[in-house]
gemmi code that builds the backbone of each chain (N, CA, C; Angstrom):
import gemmi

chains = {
    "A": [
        ("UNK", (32.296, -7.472, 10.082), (31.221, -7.944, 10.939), (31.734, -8.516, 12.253)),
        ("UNK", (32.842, -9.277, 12.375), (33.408, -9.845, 13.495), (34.038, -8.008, 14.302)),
        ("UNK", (34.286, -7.217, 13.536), (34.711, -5.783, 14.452), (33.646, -5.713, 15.846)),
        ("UNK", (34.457, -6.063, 17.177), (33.976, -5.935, 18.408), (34.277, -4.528, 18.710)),
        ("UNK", (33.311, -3.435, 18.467), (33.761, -2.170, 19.299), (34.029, -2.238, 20.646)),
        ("UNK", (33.810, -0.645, 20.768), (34.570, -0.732, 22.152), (33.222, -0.297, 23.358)),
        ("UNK", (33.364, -1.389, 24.096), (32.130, -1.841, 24.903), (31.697, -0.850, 26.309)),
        ("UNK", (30.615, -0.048, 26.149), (30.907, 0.681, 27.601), (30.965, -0.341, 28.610)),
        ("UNK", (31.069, 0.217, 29.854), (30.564, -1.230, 30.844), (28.901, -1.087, 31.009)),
        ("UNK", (28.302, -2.265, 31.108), (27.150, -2.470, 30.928), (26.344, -2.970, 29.465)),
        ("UNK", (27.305, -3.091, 28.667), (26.727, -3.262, 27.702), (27.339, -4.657, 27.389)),
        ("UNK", (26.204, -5.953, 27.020), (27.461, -6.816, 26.456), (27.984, -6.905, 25.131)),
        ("UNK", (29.167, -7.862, 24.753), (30.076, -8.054, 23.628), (28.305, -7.262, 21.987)),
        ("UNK", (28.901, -7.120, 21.326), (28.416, -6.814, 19.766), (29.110, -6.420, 18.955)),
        ("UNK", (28.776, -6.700, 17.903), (29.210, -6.315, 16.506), (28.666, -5.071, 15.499)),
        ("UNK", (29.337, -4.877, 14.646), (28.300, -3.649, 14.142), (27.235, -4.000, 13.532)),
        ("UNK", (26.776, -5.529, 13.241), (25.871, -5.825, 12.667), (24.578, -5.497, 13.557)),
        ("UNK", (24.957, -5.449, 14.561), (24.118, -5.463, 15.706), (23.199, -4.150, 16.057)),
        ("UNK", (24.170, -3.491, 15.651), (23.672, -1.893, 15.929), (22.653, -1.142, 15.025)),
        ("UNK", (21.527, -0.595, 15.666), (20.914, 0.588, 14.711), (20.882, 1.698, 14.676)),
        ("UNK", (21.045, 2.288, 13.903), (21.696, 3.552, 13.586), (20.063, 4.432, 12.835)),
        ("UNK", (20.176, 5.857, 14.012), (19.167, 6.444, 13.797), (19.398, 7.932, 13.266)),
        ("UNK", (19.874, 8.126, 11.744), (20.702, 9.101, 11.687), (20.229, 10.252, 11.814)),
        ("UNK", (18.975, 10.554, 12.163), (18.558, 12.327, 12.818), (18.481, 12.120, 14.348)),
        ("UNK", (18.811, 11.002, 15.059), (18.720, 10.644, 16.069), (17.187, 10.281, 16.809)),
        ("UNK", (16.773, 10.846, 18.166), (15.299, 10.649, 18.300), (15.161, 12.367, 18.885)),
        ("UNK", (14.262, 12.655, 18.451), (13.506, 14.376, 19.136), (14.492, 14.150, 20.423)),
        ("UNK", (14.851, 15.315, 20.927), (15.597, 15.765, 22.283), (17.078, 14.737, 22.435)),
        ("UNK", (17.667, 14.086, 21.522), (18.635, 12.987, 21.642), (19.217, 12.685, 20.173)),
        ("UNK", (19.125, 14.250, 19.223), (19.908, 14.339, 18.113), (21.188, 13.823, 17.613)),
        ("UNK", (21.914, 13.740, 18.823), (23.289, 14.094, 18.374), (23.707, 12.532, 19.076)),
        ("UNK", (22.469, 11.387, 19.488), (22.589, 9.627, 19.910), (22.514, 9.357, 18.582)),
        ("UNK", (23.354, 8.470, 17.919), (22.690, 7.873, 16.814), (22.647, 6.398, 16.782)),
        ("UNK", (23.406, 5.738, 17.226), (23.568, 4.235, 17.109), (23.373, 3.649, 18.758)),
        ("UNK", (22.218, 2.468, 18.679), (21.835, 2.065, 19.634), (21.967, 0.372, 19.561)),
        ("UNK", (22.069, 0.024, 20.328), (22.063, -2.106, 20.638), (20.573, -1.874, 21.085)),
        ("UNK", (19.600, -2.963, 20.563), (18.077, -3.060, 20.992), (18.759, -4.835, 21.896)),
        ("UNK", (18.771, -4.583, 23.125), (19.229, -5.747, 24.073), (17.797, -6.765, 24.433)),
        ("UNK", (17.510, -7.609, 24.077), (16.414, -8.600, 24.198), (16.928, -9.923, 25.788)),
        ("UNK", (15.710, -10.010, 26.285), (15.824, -10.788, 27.043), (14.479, -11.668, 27.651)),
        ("UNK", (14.698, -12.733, 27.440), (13.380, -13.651, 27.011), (12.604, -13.100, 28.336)),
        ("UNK", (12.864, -13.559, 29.623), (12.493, -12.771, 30.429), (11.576, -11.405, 30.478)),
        ("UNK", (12.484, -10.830, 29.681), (11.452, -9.299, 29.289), (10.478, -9.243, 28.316)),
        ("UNK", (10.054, -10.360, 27.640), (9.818, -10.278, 26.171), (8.034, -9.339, 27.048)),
        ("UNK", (7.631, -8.664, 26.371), (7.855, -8.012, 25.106), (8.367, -6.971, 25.024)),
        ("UNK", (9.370, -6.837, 26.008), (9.722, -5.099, 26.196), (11.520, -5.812, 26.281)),
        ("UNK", (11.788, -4.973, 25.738), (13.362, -4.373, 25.565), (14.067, -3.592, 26.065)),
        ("UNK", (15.530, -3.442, 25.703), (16.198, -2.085, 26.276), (16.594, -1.402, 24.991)),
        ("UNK", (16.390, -0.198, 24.565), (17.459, 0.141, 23.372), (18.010, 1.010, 24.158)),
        ("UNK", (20.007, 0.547, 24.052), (21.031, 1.542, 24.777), (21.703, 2.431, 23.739)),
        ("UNK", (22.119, 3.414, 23.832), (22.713, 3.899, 23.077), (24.329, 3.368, 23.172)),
        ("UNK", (24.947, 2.920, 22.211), (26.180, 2.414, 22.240), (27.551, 3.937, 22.064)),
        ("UNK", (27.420, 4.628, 21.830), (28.278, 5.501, 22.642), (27.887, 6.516, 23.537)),
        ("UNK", (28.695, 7.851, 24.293), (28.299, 8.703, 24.950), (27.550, 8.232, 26.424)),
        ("UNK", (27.465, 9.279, 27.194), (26.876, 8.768, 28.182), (25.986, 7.577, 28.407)),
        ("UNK", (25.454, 6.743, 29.403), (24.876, 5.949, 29.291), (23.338, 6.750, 28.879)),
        ("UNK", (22.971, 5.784, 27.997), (21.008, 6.227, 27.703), (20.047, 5.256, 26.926)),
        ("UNK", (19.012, 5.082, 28.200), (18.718, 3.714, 27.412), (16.918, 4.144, 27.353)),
        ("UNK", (16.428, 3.537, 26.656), (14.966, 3.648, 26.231), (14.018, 2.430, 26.561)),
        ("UNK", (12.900, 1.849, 27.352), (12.341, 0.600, 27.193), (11.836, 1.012, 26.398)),
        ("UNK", (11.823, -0.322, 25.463), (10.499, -0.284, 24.084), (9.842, -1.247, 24.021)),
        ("UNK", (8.648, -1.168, 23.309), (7.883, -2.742, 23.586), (7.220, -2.422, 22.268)),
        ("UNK", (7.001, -4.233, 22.148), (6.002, -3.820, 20.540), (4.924, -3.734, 20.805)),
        ("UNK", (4.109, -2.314, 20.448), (2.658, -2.101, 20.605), (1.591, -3.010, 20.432)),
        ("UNK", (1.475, -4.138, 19.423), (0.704, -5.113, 19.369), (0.363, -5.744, 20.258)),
        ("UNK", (1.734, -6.055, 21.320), (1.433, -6.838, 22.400), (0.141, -6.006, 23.463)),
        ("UNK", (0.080, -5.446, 23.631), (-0.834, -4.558, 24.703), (-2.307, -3.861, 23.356)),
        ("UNK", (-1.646, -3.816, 22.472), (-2.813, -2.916, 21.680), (-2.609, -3.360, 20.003)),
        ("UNK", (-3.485, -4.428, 20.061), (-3.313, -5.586, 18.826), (-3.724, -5.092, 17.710)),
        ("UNK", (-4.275, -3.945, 17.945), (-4.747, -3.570, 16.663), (-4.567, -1.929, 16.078)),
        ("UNK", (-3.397, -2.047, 17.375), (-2.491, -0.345, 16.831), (-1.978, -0.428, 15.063)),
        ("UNK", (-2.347, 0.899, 14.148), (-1.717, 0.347, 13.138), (-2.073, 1.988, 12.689)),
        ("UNK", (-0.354, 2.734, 13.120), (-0.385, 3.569, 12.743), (-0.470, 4.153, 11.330)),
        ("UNK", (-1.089, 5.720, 11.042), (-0.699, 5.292, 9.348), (0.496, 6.502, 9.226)),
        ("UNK", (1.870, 5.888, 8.629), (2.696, 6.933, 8.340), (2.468, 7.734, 7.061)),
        ("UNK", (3.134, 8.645, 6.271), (3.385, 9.283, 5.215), (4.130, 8.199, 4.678)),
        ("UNK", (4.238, 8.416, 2.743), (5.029, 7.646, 2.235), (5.856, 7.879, 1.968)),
        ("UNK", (6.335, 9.217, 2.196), (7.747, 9.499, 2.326), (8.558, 9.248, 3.652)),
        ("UNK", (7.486, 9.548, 4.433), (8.383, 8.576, 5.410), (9.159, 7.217, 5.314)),
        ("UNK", (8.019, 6.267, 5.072), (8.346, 5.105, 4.586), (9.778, 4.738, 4.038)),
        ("UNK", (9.533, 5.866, 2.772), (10.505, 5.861, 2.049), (11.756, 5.423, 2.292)),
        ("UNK", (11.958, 6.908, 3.283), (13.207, 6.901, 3.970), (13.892, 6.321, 4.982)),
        ("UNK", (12.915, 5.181, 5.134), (13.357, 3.690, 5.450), (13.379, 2.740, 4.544)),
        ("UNK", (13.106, 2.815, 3.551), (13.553, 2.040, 2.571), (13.537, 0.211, 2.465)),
        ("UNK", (11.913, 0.326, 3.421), (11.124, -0.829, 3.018), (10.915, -1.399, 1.914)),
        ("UNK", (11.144, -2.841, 1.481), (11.032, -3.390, -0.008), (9.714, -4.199, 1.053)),
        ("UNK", (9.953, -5.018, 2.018), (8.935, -5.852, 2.260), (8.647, -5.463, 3.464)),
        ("UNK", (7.794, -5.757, 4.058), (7.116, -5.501, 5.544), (7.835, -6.333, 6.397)),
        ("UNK", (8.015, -7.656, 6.208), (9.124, -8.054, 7.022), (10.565, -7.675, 7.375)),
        ("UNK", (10.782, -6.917, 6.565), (11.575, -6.141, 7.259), (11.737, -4.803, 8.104)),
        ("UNK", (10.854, -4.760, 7.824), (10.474, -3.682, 9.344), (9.958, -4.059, 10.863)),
        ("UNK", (10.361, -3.731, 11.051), (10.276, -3.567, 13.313), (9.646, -2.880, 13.827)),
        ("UNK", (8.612, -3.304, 14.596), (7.963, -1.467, 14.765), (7.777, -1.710, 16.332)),
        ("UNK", (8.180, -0.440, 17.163), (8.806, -0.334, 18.745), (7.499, 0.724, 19.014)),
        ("UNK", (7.103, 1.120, 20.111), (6.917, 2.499, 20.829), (7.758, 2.001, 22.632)),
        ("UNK", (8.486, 3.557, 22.412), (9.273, 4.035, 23.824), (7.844, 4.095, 25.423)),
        ("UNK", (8.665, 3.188, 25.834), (8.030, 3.435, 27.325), (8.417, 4.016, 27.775)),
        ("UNK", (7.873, 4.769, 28.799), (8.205, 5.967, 29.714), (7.416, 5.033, 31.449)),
        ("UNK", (9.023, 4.498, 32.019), (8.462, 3.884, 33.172), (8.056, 4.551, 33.966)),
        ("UNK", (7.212, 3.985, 35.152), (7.143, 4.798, 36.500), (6.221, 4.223, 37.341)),
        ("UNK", (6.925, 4.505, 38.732), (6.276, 4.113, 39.939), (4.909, 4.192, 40.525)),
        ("UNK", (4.461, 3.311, 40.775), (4.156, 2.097, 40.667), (4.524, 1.986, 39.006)),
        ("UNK", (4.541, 0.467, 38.797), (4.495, 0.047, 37.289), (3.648, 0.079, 36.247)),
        ("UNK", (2.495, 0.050, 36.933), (1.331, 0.160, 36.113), (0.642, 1.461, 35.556)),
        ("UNK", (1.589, 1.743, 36.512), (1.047, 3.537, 35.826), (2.272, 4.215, 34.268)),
        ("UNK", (3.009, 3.097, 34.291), (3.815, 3.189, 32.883), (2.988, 3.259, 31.591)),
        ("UNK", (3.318, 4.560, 30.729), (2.598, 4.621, 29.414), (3.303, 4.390, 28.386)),
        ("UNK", (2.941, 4.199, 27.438), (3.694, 3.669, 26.126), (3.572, 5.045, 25.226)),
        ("UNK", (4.104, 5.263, 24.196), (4.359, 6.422, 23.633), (4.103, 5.972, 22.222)),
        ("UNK", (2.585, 6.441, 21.608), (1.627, 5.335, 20.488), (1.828, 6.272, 19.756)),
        ("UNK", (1.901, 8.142, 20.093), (2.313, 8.980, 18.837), (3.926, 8.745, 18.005)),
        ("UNK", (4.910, 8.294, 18.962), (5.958, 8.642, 18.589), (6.764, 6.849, 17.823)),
        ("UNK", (5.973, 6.349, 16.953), (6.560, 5.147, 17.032), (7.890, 4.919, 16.420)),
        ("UNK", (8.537, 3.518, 16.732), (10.158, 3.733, 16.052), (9.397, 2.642, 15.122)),
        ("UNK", (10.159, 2.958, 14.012), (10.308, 2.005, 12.925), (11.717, 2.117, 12.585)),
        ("UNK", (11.839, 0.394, 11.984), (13.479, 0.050, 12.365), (13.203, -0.572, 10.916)),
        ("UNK", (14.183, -0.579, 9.747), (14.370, -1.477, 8.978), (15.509, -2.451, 9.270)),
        ("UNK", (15.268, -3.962, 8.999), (16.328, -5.030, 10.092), (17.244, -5.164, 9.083)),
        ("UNK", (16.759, -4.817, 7.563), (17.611, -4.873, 6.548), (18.837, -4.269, 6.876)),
        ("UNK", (18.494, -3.018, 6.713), (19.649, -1.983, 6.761), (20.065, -1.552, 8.211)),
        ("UNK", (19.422, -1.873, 9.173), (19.499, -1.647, 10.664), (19.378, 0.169, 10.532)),
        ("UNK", (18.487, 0.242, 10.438), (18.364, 1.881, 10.163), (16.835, 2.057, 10.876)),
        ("UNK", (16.681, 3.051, 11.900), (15.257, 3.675, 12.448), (15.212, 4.795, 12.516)),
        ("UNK", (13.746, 5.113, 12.563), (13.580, 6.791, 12.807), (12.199, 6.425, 13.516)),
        ("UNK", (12.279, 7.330, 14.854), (11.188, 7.793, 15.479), (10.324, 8.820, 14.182)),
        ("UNK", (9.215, 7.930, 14.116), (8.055, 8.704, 13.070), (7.334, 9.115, 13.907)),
        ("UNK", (6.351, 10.437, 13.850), (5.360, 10.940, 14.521), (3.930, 11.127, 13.702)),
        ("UNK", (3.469, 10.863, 14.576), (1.869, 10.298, 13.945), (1.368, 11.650, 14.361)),
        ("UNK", (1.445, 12.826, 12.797), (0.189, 13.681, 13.252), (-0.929, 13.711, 13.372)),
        ("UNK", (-1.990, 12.792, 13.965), (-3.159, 12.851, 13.609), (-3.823, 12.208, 15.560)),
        ("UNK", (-4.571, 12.499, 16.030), (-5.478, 12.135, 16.836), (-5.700, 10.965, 17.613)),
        ("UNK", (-5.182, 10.045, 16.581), (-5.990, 8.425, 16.887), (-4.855, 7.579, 17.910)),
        ("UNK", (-3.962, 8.147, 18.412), (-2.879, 7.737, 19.217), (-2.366, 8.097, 20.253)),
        ("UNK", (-2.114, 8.261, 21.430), (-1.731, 9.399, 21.934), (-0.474, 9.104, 23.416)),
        ("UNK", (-0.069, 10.268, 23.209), (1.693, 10.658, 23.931), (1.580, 9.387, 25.119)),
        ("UNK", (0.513, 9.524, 25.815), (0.819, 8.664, 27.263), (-0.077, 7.758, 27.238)),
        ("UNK", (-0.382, 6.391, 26.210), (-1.025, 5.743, 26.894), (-0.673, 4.305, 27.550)),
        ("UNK", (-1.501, 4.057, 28.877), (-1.269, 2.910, 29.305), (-1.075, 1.445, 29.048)),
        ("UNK", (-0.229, 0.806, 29.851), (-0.276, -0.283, 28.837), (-1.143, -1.162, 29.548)),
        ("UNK", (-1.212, -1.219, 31.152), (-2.571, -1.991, 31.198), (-3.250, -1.225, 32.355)),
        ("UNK", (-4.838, -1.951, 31.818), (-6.248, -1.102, 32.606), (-5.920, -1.224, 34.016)),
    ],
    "B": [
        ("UNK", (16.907, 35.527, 16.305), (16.009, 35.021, 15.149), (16.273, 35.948, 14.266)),
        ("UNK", (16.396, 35.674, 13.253), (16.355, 36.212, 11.922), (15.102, 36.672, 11.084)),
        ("UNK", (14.394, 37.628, 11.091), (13.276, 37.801, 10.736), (12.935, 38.706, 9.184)),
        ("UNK", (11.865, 38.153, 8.389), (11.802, 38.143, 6.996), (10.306, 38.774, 6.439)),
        ("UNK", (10.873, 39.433, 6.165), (8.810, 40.100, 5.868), (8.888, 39.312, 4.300)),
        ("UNK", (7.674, 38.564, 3.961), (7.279, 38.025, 2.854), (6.096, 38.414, 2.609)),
        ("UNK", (5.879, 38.257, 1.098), (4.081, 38.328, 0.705), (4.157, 36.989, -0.012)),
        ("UNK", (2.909, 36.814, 0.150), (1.781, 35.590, -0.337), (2.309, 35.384, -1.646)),
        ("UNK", (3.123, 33.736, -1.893), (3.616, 33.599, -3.504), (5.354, 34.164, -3.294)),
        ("UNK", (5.645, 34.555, -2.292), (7.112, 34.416, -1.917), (7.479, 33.414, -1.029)),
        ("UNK", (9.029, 33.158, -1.471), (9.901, 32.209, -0.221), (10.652, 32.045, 0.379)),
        ("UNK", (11.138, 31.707, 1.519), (12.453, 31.702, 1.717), (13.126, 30.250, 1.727)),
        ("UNK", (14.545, 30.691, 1.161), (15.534, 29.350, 0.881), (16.274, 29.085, 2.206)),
        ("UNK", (16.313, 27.767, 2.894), (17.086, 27.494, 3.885), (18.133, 27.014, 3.544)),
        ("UNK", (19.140, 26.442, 3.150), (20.735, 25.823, 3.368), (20.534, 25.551, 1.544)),
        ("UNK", (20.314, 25.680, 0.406), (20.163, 25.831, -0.889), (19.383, 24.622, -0.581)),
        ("UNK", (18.886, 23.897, 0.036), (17.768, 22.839, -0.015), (16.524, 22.632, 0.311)),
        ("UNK", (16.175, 23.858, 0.589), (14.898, 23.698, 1.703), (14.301, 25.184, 1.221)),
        ("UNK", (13.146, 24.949, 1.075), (12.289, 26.163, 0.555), (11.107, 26.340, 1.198)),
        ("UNK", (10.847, 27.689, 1.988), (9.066, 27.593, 2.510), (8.369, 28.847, 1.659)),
        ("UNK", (7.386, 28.391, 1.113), (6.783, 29.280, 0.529), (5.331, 29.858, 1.041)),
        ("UNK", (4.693, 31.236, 1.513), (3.883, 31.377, 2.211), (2.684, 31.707, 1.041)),
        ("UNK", (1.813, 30.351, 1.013), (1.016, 29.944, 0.158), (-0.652, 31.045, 0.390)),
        ("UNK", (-0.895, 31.014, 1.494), (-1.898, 31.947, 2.373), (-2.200, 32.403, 3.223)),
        ("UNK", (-2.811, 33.688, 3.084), (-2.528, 34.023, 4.246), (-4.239, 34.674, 4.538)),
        ("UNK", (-4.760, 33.867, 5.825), (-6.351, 34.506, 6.158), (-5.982, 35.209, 7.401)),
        ("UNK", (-6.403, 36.033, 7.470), (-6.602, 36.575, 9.113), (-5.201, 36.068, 10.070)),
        ("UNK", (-5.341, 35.319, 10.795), (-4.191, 35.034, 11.476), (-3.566, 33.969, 11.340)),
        ("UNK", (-4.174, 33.083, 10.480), (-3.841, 31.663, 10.036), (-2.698, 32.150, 8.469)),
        ("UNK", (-1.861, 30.999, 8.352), (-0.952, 31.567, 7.803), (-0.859, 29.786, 6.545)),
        ("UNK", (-0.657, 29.487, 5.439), (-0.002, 28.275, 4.888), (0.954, 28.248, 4.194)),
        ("UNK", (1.542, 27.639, 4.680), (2.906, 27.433, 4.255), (2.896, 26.119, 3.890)),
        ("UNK", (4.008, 26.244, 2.220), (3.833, 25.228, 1.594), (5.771, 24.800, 1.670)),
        ("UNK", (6.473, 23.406, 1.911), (7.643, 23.610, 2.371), (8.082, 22.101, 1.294)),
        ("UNK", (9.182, 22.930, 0.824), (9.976, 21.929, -0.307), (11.087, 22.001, 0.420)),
        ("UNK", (11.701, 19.982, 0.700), (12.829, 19.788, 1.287), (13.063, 18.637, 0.612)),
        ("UNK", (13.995, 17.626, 1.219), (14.297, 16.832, 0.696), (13.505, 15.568, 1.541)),
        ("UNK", (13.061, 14.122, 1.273), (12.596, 13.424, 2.221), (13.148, 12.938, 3.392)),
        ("UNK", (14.168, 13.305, 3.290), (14.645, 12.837, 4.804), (14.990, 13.989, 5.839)),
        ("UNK", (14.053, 15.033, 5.153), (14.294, 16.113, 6.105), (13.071, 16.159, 7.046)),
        ("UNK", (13.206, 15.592, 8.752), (11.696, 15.363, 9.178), (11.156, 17.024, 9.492)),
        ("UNK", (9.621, 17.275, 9.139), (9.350, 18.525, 8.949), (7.967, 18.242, 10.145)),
        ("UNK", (7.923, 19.084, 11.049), (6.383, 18.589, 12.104), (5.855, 19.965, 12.394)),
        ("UNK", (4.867, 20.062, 12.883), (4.710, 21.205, 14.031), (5.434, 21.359, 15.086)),
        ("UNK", (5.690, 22.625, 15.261), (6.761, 22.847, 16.320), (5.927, 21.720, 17.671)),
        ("UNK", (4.775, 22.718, 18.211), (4.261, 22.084, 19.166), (4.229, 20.402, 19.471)),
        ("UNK", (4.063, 20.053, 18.149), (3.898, 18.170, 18.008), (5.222, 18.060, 18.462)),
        ("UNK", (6.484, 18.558, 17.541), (7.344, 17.869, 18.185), (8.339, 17.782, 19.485)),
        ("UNK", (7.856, 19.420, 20.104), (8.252, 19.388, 21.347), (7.709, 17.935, 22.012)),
        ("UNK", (6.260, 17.608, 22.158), (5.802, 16.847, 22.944), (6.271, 15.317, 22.913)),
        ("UNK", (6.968, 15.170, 21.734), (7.469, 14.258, 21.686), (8.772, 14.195, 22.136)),
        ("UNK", (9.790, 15.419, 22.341), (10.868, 15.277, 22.927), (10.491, 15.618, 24.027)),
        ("UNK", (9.940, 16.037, 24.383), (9.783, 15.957, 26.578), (9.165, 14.566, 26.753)),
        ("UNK", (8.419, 13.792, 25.968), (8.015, 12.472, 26.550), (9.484, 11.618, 25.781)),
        ("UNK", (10.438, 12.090, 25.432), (11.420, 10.890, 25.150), (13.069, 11.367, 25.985)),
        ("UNK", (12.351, 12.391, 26.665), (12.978, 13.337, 27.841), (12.765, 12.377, 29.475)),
        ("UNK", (11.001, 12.460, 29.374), (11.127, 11.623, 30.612), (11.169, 10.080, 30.472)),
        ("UNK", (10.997, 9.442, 29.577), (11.444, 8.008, 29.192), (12.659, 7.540, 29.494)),
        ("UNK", (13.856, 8.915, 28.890), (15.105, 8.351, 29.464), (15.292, 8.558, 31.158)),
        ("UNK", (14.629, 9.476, 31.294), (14.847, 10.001, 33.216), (14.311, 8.860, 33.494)),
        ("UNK", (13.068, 8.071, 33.768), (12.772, 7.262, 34.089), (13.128, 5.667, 34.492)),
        ("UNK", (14.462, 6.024, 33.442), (15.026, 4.458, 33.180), (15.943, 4.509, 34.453)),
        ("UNK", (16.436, 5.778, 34.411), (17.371, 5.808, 35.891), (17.119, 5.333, 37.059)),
        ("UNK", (15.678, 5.077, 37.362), (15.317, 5.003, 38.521), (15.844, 3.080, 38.801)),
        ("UNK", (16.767, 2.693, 37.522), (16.782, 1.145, 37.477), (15.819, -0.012, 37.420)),
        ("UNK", (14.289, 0.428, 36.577), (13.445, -0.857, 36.883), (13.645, -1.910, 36.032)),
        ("UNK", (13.007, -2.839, 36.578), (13.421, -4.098, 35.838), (12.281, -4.337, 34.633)),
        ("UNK", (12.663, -4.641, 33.790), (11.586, -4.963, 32.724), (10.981, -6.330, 32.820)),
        ("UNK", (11.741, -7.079, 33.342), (10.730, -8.523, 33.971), (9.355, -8.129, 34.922)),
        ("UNK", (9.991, -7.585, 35.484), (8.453, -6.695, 36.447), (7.737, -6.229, 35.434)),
        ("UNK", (8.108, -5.322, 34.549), (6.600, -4.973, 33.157), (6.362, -6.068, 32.315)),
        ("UNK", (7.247, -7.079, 32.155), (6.638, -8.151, 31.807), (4.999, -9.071, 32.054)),
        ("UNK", (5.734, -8.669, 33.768), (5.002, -9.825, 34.700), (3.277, -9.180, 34.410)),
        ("UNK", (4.030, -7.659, 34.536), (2.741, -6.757, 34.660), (1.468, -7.097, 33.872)),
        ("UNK", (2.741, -7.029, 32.710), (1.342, -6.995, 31.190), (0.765, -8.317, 31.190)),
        ("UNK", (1.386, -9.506, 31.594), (0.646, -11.028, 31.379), (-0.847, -10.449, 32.318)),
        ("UNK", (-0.234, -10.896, 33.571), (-0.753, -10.520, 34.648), (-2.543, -9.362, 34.226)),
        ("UNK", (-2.253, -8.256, 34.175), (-3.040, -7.234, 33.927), (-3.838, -6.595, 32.648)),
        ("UNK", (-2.581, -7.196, 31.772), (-2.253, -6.735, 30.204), (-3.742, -7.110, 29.607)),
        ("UNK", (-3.874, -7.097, 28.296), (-4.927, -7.683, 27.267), (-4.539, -8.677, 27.146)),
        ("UNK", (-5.686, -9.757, 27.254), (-5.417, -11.345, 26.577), (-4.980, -11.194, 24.743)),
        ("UNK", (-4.530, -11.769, 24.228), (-4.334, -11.714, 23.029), (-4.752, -12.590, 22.426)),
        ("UNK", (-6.309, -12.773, 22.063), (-6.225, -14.523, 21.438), (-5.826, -14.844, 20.348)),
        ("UNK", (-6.141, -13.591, 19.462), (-5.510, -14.159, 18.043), (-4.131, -13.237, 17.628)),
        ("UNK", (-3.433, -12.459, 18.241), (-2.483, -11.497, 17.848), (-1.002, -12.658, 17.241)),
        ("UNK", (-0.543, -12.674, 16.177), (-0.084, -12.591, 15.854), (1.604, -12.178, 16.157)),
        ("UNK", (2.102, -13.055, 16.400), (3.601, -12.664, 16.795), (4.377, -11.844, 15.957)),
        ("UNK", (4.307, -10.861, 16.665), (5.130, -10.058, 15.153), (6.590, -10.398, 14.950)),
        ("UNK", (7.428, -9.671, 14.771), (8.831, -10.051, 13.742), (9.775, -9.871, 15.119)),
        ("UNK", (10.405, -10.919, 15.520), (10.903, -10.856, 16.710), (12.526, -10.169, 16.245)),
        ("UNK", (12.965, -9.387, 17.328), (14.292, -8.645, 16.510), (15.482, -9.631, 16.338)),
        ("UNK", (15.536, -10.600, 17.190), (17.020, -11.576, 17.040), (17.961, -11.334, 16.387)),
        ("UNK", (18.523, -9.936, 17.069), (19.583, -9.358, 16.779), (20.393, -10.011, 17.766)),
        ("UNK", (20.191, -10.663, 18.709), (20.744, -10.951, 19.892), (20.805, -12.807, 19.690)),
        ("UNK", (22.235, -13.429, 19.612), (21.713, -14.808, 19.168), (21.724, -14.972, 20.955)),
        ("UNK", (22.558, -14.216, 21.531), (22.289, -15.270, 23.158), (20.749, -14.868, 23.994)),
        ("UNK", (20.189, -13.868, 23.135), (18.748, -13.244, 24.095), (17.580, -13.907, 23.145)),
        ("UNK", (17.411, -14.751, 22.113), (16.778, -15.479, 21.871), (15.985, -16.451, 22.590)),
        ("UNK", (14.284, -16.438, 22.072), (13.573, -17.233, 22.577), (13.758, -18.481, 22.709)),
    ],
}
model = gemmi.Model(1)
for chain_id, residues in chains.items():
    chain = gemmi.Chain(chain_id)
    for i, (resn, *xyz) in enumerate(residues, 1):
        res = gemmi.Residue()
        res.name, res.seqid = resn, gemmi.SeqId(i, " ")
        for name, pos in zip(("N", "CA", "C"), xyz):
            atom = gemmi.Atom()
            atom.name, atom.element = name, gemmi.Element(name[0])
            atom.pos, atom.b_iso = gemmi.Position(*pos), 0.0
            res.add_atom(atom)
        chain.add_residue(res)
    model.add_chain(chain)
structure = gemmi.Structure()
structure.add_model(model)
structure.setup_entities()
């Protein structure tokens, strides 16, 4: 746990405890698997997740609740599974922003949500086949 | 591409783990019934393109360097009031980026 990898520049000091590891990676970014989710009170409720090796690549994520309190996707239970939830508190649940100029025209990405177990530090971008969510929406009116 | 003429109640085996079996077949609509293992993610092609071109321009986007204090500011600012939401599970993976 004290093992300090080896740090790109831009990234600060971590441990492997730190890291989550997304082992099919995310759609179009297969072959990223382990990312630092970098918090900064400042930013709260949005984040950076970087990918900790390979080129630089980083994702904003924010927790959907904050903007849309009553997002509550429904996954498969095999999905679930294969995160390997015992309790709900241990799960994290992200959707990827997709910024852009002006700011407000930034959408949040409500089909594609990450779920993170904090247990095992393990996520997978799940995709919500169904209607009630969708690829680009805004985060404010 | 590798291409496979099947009838209705046949299957084909992918890597000895993965099986699609073409369950029906109407007119041009086709069902396919697909045995894998659970951690094999299985979507519509179409669904999941759309999800890798929007996690395509998510990362392009980040390049442009914005600051996430600015979408911060945004969402107070513009965002939904939240009166009763519930703080969800904060990640504090980070002991120095703690609230």
């Amino acid at each position: 746990m004290d093992a300090t990898l080896t740090i790109r520049p831009g990234l600060p000091p971590f441990t492997d405890e730190q890291v989550i590891t997304f082992p099919e990676g995310l759609p179009g970014f297969e072959q990223v698997r382990r990312y630092l989710i970098l918090s900064v009170p400042e930013h709260e409720p949005f984040h950076w997740m970087e990918a900790v090796e390979g080129p630089r690549l980083r994702f904003a994520l924010v927790n959907p609740l904050s903007f849309r309190p009553d997002y509550q996707p429904k996954i498969k239970k095999a999905d679930l599974d294969t995160l390997h939830i015992l309790d709900p508190k241990e799960l994290l649940l992200y959707v990827i922003v997709t910024l852009k100029q002006p700011l407000a025209e930034s959408t949040a990405n409500l089909m594609g949500p990450l779920f993170i177990n904090i247990r095992e530090r393990v996520g997978r971008q799940i995709i919500i086949e169904n209607d009630a969510y969708g690829l680009r929406e805004r985060l404010v009116d | 591409m590798l291409v496979l003429t099947r009838k209705v109640g046949e299957s084909i085996r992918i890597d000895g783990r993965i099986c699609i079996t073409v369950m029906e077949v109407d007119g041009r609509t086709i069902k396919l019934g697909i045995d894998a293992p659970r951690n094999v993610p299985i979507h519509r092609e179409e669904v999941w393109l759309r999800i890798l071109e929007e996690n395509r321009l998510a990362a392009a986007a980040e390049a442009a360097d914005i600051d996430l204090g600015s979408m911060a500011d945004l969402l107070k600012q513009g965002g939904l009031t939240k009166p009763e939401e519930k703080p969800k599970t904060e990640p504090g993976k980070k002991p120095d980026g703690k609230k």
